[in-house]
C-alpha positions in Angstrom: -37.4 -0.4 25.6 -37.4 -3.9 26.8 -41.0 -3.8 27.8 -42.2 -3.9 24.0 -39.4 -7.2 23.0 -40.5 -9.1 25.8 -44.5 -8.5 24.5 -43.2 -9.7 21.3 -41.4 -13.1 22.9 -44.3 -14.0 24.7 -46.9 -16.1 21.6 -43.6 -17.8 20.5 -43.8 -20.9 22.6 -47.5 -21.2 21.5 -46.8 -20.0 17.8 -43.5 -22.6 16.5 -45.4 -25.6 18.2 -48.5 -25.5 15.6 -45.6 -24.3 13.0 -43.5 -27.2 13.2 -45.9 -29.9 14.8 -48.6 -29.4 11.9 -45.9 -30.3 8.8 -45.2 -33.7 10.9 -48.9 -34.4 11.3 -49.6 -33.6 7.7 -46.5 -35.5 6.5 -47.7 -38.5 8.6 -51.3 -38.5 6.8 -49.9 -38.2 3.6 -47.4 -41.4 4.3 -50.6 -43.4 5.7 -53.3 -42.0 3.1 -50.1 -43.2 0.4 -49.9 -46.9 2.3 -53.4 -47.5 2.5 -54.7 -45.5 -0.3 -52.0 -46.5 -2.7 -49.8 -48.8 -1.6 -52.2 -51.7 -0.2 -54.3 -51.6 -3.3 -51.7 -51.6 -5.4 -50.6 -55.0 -3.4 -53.6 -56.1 -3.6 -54.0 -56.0 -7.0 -50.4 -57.5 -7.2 -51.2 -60.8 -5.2 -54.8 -61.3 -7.1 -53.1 -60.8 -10.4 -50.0 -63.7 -9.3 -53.6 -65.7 -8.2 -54.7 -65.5 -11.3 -51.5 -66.6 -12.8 -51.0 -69.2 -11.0 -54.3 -70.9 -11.6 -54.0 -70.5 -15.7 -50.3 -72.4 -15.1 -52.4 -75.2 -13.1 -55.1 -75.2 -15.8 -52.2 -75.7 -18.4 -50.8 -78.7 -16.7 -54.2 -80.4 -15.2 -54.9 -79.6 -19.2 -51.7 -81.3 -20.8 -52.4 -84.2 -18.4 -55.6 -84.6 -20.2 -53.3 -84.3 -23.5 -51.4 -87.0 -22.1 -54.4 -89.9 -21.6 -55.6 -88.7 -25.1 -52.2 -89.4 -26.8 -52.5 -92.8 -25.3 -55.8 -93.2 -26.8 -54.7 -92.3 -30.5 -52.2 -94.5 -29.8 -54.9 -97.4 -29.8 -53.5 -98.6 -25.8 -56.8 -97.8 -24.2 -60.3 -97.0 -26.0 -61.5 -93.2 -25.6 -63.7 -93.9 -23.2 -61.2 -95.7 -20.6 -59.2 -92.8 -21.3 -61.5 -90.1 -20.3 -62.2 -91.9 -17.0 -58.7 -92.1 -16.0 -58.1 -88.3 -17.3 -60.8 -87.2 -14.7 -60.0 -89.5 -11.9 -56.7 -88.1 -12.0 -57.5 -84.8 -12.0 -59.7 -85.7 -9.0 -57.6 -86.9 -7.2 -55.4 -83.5 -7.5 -55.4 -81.1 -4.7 -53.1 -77.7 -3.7 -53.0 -74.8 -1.5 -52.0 -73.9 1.8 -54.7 -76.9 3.2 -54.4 -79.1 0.1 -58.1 -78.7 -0.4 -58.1 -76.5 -4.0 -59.3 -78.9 -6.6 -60.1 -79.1 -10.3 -63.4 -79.6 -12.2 -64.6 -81.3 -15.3 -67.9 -80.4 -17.3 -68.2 -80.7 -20.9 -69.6 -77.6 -23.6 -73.3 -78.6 -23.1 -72.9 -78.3 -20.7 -73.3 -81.6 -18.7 -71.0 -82.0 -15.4 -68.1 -84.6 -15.8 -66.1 -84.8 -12.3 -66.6 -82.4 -9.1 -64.7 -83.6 -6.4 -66.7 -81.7 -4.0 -70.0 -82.1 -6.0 -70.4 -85.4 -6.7 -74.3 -84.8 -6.9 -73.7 -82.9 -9.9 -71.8 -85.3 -11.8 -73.7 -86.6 -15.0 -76.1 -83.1 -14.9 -77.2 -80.7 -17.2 -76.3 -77.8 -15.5 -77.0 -75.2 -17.8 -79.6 -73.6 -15.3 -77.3 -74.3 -12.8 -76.6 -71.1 -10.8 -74.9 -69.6 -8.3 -76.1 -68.0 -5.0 -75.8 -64.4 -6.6 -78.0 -66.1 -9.5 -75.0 -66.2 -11.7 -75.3 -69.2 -14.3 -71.8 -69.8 -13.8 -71.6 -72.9 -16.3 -73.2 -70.7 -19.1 -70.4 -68.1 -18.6 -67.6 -70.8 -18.5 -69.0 -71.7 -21.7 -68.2 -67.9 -23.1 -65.1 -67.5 -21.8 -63.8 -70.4 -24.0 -65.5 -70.0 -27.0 -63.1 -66.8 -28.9 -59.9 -68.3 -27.5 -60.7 -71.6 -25.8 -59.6 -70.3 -22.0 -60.7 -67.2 -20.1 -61.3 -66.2 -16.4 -64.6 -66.1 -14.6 -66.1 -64.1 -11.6 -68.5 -65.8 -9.3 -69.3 -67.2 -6.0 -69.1 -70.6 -5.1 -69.1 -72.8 -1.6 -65.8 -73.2 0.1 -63.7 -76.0 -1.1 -65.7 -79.1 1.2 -67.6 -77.1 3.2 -71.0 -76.2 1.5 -72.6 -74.3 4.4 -70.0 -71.7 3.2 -70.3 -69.4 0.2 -67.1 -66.8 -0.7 -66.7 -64.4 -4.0 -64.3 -67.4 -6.3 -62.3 -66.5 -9.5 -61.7 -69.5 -11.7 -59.6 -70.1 -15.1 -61.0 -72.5 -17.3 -60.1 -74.2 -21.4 -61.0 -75.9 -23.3 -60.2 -79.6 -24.2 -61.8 -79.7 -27.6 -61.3 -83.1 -29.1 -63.4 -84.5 -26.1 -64.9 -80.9 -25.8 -64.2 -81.0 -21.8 -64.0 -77.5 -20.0 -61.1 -77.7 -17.3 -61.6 -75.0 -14.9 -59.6 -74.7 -11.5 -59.6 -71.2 -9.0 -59.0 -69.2 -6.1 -61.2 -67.4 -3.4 -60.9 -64.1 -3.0 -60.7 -64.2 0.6 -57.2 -65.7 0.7 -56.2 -62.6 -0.8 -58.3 -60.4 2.1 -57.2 -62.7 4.6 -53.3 -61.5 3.2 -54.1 -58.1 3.1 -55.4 -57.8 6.7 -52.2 -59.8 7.9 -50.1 -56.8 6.2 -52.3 -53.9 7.8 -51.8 -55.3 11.2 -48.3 -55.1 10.7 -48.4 -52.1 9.3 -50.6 -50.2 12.0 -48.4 -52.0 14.7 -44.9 -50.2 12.6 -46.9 -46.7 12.7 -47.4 -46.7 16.2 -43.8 -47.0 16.9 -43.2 -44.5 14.7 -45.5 -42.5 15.8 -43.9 -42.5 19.4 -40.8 -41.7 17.9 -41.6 -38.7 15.8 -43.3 -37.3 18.9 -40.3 -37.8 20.8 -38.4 -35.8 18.0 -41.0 -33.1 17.7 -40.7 -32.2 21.9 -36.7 -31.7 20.9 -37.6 -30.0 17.1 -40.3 -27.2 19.1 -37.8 -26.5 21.9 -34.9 -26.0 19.3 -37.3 -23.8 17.1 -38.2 -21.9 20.1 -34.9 -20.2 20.4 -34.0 -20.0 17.0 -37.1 -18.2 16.0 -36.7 -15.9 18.8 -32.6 -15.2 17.9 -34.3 -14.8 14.1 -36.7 -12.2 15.0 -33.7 -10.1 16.6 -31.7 -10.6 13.3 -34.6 -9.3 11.6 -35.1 -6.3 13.3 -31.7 -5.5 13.1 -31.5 -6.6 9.1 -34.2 -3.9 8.3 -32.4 -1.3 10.0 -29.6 -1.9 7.4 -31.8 -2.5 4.5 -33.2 0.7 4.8 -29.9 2.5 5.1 -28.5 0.7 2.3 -31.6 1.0 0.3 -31.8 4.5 0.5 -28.1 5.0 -0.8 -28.6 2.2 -3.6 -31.4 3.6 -5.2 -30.3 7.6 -5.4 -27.3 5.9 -7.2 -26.5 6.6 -10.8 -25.0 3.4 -11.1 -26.9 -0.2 -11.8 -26.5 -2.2 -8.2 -27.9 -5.5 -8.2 -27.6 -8.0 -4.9 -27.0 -12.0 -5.8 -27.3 -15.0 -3.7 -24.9 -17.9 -3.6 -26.7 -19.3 -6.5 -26.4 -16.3 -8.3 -30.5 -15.1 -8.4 -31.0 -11.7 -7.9 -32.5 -10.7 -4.9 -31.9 -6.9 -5.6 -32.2 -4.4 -8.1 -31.8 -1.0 -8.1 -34.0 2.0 -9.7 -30.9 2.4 -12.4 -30.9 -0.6 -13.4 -34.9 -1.4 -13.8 -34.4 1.7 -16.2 -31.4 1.2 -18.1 -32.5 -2.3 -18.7 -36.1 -1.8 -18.5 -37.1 -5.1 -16.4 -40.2 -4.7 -14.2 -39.1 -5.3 -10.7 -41.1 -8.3 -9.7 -40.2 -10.4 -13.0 -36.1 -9.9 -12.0 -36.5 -10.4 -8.7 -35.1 -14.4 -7.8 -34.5 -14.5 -11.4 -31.3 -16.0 -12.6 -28.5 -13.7 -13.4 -28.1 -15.8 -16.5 -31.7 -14.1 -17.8 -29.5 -11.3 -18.5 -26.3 -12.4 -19.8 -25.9 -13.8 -23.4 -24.9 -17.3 -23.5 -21.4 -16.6 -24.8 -20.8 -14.6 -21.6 -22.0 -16.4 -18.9 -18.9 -18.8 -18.8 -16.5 -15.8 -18.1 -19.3 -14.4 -15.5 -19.0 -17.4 -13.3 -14.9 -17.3 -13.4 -15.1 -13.9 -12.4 -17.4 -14.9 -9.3 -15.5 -17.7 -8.1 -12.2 -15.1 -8.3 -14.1 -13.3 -6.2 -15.3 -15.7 -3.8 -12.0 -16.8 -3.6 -9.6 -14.0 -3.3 -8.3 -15.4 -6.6 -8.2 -12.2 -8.5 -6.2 -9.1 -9.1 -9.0 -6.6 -10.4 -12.9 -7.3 -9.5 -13.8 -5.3 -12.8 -15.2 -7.1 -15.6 -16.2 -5.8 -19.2 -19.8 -7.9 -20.2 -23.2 -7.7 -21.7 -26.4 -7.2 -20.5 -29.9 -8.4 -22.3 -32.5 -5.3 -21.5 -36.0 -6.6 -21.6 -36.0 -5.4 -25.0 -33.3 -8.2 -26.3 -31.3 -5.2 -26.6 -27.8 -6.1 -26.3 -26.4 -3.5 -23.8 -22.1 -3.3 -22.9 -21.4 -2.5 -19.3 -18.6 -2.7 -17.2 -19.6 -4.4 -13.8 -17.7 -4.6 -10.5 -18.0 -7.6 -7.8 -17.8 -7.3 -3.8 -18.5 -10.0 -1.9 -20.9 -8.7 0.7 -20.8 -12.1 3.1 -19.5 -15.1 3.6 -18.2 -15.4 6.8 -20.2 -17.7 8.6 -23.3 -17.2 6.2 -24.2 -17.9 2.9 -22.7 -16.2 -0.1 -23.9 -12.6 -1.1 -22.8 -10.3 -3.8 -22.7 -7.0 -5.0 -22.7 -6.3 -8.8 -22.2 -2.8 -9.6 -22.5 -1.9 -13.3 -22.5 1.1 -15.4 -23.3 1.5 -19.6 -20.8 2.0 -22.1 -22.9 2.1 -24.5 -21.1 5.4 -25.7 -17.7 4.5 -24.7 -17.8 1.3 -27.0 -19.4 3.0 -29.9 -16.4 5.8 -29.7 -13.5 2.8 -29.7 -15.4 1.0 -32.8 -15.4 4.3 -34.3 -11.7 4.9 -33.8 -10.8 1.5 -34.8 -12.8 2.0 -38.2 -11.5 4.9 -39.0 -8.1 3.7 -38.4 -8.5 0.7 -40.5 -10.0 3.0 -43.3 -6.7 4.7 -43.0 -4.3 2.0 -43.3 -6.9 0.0 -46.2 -6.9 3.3 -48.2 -2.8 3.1 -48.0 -2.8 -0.5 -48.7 -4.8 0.3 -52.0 -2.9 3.4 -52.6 0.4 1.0 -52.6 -1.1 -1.5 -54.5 -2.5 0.6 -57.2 1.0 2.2 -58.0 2.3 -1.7 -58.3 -0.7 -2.5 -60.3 -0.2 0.3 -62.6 3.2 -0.6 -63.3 2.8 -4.4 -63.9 -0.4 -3.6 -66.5 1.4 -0.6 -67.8 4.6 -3.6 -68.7 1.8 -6.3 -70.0 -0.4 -3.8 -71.8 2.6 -2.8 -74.7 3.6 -6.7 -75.1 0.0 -8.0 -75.3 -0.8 -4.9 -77.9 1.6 -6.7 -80.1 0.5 -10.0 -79.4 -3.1 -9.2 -81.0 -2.2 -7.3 -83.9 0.5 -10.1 -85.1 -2.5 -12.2 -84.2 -4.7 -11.0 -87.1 -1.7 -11.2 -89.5 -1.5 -15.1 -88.2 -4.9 -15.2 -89.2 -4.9 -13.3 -92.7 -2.1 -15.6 -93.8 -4.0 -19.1 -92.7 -7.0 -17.6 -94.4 -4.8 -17.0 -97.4 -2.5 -20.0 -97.3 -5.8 -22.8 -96.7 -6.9 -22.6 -100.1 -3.5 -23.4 -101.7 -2.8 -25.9 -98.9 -6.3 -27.1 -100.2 -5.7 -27.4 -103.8 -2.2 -29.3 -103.4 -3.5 -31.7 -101.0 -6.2 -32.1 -103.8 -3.7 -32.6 -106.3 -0.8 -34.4 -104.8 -2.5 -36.8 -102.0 -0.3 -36.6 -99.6 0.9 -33.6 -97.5 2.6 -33.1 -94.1 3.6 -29.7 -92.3 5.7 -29.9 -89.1 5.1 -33.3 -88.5 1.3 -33.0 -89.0 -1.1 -34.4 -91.7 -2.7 -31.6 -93.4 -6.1 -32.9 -92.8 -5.9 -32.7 -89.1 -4.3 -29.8 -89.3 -6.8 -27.9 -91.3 -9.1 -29.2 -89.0 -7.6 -28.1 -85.6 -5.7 -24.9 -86.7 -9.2 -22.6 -86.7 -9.7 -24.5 -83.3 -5.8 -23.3 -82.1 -6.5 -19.8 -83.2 -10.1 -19.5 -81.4 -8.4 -20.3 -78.0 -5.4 -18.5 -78.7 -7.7 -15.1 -79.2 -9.5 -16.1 -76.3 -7.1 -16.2 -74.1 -5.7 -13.0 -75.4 -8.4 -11.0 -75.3 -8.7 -12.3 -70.9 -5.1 -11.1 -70.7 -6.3 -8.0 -72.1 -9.4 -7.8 -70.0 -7.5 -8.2 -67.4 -5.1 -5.7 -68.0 -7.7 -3.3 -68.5 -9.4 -3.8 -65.1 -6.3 -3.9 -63.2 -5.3 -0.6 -65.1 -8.8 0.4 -64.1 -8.5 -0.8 -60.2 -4.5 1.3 -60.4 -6.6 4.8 -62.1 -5.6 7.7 -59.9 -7.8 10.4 -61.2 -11.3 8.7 -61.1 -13.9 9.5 -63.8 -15.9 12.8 -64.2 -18.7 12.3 -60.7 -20.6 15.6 -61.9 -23.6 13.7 -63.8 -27.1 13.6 -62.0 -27.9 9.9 -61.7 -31.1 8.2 -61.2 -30.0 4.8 -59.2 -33.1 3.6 -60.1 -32.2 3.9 -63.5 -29.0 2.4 -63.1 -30.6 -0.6 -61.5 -33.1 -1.4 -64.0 -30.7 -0.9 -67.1 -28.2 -3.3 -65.0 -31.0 -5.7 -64.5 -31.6 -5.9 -68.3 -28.3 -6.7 -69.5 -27.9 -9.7 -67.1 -31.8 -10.8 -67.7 -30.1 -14.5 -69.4 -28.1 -15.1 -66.7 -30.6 -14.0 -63.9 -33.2 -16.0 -65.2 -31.0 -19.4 -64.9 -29.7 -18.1 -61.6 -33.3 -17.9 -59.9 -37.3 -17.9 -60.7 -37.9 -15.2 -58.2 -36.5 -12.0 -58.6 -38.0 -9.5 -56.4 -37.0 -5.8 -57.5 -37.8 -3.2 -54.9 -37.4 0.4 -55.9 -38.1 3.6 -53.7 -39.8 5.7 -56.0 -39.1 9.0 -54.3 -35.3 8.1 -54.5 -33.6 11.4 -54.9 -30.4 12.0 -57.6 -27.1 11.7 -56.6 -23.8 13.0 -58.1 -21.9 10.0 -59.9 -20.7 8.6 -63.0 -23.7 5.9 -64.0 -22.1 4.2 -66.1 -19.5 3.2 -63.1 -22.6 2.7 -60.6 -23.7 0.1 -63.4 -20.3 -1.8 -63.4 -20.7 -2.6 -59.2 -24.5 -3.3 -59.7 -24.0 -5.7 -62.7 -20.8 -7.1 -60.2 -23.0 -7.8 -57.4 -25.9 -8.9 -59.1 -23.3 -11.7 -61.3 -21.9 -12.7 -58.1 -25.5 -13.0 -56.6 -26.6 -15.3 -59.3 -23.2 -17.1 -59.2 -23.7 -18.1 -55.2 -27.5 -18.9 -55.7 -27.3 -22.5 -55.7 -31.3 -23.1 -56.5 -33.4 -21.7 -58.9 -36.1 -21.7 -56.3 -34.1 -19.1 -54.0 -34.5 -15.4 -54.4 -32.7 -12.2 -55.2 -33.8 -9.3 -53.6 -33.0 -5.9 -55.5 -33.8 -2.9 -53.3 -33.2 1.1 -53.3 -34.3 3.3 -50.4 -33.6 6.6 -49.0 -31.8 6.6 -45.4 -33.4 10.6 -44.7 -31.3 10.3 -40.9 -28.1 10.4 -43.0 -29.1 11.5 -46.3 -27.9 8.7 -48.0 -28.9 6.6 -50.9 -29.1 2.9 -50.1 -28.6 -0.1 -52.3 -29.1 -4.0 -51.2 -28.7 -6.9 -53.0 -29.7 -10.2 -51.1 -29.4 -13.7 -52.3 -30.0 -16.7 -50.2 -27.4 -18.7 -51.5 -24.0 -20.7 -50.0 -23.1 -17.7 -48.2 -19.4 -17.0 -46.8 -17.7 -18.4 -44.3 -16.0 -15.0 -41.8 -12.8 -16.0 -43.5 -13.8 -15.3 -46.9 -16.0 -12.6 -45.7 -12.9 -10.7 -44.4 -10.7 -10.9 -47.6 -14.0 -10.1 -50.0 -12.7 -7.1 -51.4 -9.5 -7.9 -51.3 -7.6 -7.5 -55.2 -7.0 -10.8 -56.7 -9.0 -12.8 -53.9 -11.3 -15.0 -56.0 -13.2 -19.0 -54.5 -13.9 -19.4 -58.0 -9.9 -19.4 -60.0 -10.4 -22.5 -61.3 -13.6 -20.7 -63.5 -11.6 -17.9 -64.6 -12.2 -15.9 -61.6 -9.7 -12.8 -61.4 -10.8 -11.6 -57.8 -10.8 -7.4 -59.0 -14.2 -7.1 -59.6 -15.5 -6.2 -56.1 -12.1 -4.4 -55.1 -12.8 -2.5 -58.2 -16.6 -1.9 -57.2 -15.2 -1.0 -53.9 -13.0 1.4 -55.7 -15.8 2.5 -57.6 -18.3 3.1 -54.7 -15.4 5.1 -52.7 -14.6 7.3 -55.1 -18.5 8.1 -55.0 -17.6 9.0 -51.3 -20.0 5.8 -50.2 -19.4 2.7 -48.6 -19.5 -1.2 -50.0 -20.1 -3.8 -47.0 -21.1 -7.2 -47.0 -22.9 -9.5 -44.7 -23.4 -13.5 -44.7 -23.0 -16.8 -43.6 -22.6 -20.0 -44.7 -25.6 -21.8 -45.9 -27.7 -19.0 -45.7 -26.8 -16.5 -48.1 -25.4 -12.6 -48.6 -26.5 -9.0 -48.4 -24.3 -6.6 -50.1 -24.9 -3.0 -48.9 -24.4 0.0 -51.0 -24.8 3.5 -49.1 -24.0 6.2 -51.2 -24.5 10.5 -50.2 -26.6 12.3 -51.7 -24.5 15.5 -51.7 -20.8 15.5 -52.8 -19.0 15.9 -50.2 -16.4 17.9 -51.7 -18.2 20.5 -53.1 -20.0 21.2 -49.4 -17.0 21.5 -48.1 -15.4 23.9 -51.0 -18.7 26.3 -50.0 -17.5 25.8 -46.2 -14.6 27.3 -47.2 
């Protein structure tokens, strides 16, 4: 047995060396390729570009001196003549640089030569032909550089400074002095900056060498450490696959969803449960982020739960959450955390989940029907009150309207005789009013006095409506389509100021269903009002749609508007009696607990969605079959 590990320890000397020494070489090429590949060109470029600078300052100042002799000129002091010979001796004279031998140079834009320190042969030439070793006519381009914007750099080769037996690559700035059209050029050679450059490489190469030495002094300790840790590696491996395989083999005959997580919380295992529950291909999961699968809103409470973990923090490692299958499908689960290691080594863990899927769906279930339970008692309750208080405001208000038309017979009656005696005598006052304005506001008084009458008895009748025990005769075969289109007809005003698109969408197979239509009609012409009330622009639709669900056997009704929407608050209380947003516009808040009335007594259900800003669907699901006659044949 030890025969075959000591085979296997034998290449490892020869195998780390090459492992570890060939990242150092390659990191040292890449620092030297970046240093003289990048970084000396870029300095180069920097030093030529601070030449060039500094040679259009000197052309500024050898040119503002010129300024200066001309000033005195204008100034009548010295003729323009005595002026210009000073100008250029002074400029001869003028030397800088390391050796004090850079100079500047006078020629004017015919160009004839005016002072060259260095050239004095050439002074009082034409030396448009002159040219420069390379066959440059380097005068000719001066010339071009100045003409667009009277100063411009120029690229040629010239002798060096005194020494004519000499010839280096030269860049020069020159302008333009154009009241005495003189070009002022001064420049620099090129090999300074060479010269600078090789100074830094020397350096440089003398810096890599020690380093060099150095990181070869490191490596000899790095392949001796690697040595042994590769070999107590190996072992760990061995021994790591002997677990994985047991562990493997009990993880993925498990019923249960495992997944493995490393400190930073990426998967690194996933079990055959969970690639089917969820539906992930293996390889995209795996070193995927458990945050891939958690929705946003959970991922907070994930990461507490970890740290709990981690930290022997917590009472209970179980944790209700979500999973996102591959399908955006929003799946419950309840997971369980072990920390697998973290004594010594880096952080593993062991999620455990299962789906309760069913289990959730059976609690929402129960809740509904509980809240159905206490809602229907609520309304049972409140229609008994309701009943009363119309019952007590129904025989008072009765009163109020038929006294009402003898109020208005006797104005009718008394106006004319008011009329004739006003006629007659001039002036006439009852209770403190001029006849005149009181003939003109007493029809006024008695319109809003039967106005408001007739709400108060519109409201009675649809809270006496909302309180009705025995609902209305359901036997009548009704067409929902029917319904629909005759609701959409009486509303067709108020629809068409409410919205230029209205989109009507009727199943045409939509089968019968027992009902009272004309009740059907009240919720439809309820929805579709408080539709166009929420549309808050004509451009937004309504959507009018039946269908037929066949899974349940249920008639469906939507109405969908893309208007202010509700906020949850609102959307909670919606059916609510006497919840209204709109009281100050004569808003009674019955009308959609009486269409929720309406639709239960139908044995259906009334549910809305929305939210703010963008609009609300109001969802009518009524059976096809009445219920209570199915279950009077059961029996």
């Amino acid at each position: 047995m030890r025969l075959p590990g000591r085979n296997k320890r034998r290449p490892l000397p020869k195998i780390i060396p090459v492992k570890i020494i060939l990242p150092v070489l390659l990191s040292m090429f890449l620092f030297i390729a970046t240093f003289f590949g990048f970084i000396l060109p870029r300095i180069e470029g920097q030093l030529m570009e601070r030449k060039r600078e500094m040679i259009h300052a000197l052309s500024e100042a050898a040119l503002s001196s010129v300024k200066h002799y001309a000033n005195i000129a204008a100034s009548g002091t010295m003729t323009v003549e005595e002026a210009k010979q000073q100008a250029a001796e002074h400029l001869r004279d003028l030397r800088y640089g390391p050796e004090g031998k850079d100079y500047f140079w006078i020629n004017d834009t015919h160009p004839y030569m005016i002072m060259h320190p260095y050239r004095p042969d050439l002074e009082g030439k034409d030396v448009t032909e002159e040219t420069d070793p390379a066959g440059q006519k380097l005068f000719q381009d001066f010339l071009e550089a100045v003409k667009v914007t009277g100063g411009g750099y120029v690229n040629y080769h010239w002798q060096w400074q005194d020494d004519p037996s000499r010839v280096f690559s030269k860049i020069s700035y020159v302008q333009e002095f154009a009241p005495w059209h003189w070009i002022i050029g001064t420049g620099v050679y090129v090999e300074d900056v060479h010269a600078q450059i090789n100074a830094i490489t020397k350096n440089m190469t003398f810096i890599f060498l020690i380093i060099l030495l150095v990181i070869a002094m490191l490596s000899v300790y790095i392949i001796w450490q690697g040595a042994s840790v590769e070999n107590r590696r190996r072992q760990m491996e061995v021994s790591l696959r002997k677990s994985e395989n047991r562990y493997r083999l009990l993880t993925e005959t498990a019923r249960e969803m495992i997944l493995v997580l490393d400190k930073d919380l990426r998967i690194t295992y996933a079990n055959t449960a969970f690639t089917k529950n969820c539906g992930y291909p293996l390889a995209t999961i795996i070193d995927a982020s458990i945050t891939r699968i958690l929705p946003s809103e959970q991922q907070m409470i994930f990461f507490n739960k970890i740290d709990a973990v981690s930290s022997d923090a917590s009472d209970s490692s179980m944790l209700e959450t979500e999973f996102i299958a591959d399908d955006n499908r929003i799946m419950p689960v309840e997971a369980n955390f072990a920390l697998l290691d973290g004594q010594g080594g880096p952080l593993t863990f062991l999620l455990t989940a299962r789906d309760i899927t069913d289990k959730k769906r059976a609690e929402i279930e129960a809740r509904m029907r509980q809240e159905q339970l206490m809602q229907t008692n609520k309304m049972v309750a409140l229609g008994t009150l309701v009943a009363g208080v119309a019952h007590e405001i129904n025989n008072p208000i009765s009163s109020v309207m038929l006294n009402f038309q003898v109020y208005e017979r006797f104005w009718q009656t008394a106006q004319p005789i008011l009329d004739s005696y006003h006629a007659e005598n001039g002036h006439l006052e009852i209770g403190g009013m001029d006849y005149p304005q009181l003939r003109e506001r007493m029809p006024k008084l008695l319109h809003f006095t039967r106005e408001g009458v007739s709400r108060v008895k519109r409201i009675v009748g649809e809270l006496k409506e909302f309180s009705r025990q025995n609902p209305a005769e359901l036997r009548e075969a009704v067409n929902l389509n029917q319904v629909v289109e005759t609701s959409i007809g009486l509303l067709t005003g108020l629809l068409k100021k409410a919205t230029t698109d209205l989109r009507v969408e009727l199943d045409e197979n939509l089968p019968t269903l027992p009902g009272n239509s004309q009740r059907l009609g009240q919720v439809i012409i309820n929805l579709l009002v408080n539709a166009c009330q929420a549309t808050d622009n004509p451009s937004k639709p309504i959507i009018v749609t039946t269908s037929y669900l066949e899974e349940s056997e249920e008639v469906l009704l939507e109405i969908i508007d893309q208007g202010v929407g509700m906020t949850p608050d609102v959307l909670e209380r919606v059916k609510d009696p006497f919840f209204t947003t709109r009281r100050d516009s004569s808003g009674t808040g019955l009308g959609l607990s009486i269409s929720d009335t309406i639709i239960r007594n139908h044995r259906g259900w009334l549910n809305f969605k929305s939210e703010p800003g963008l609009g609300t669907t109001a969802t009518v699901r009524l059976p096809r079959y009445d219920m209570n006659e199915i279950i009077g044949r059961m029996i």
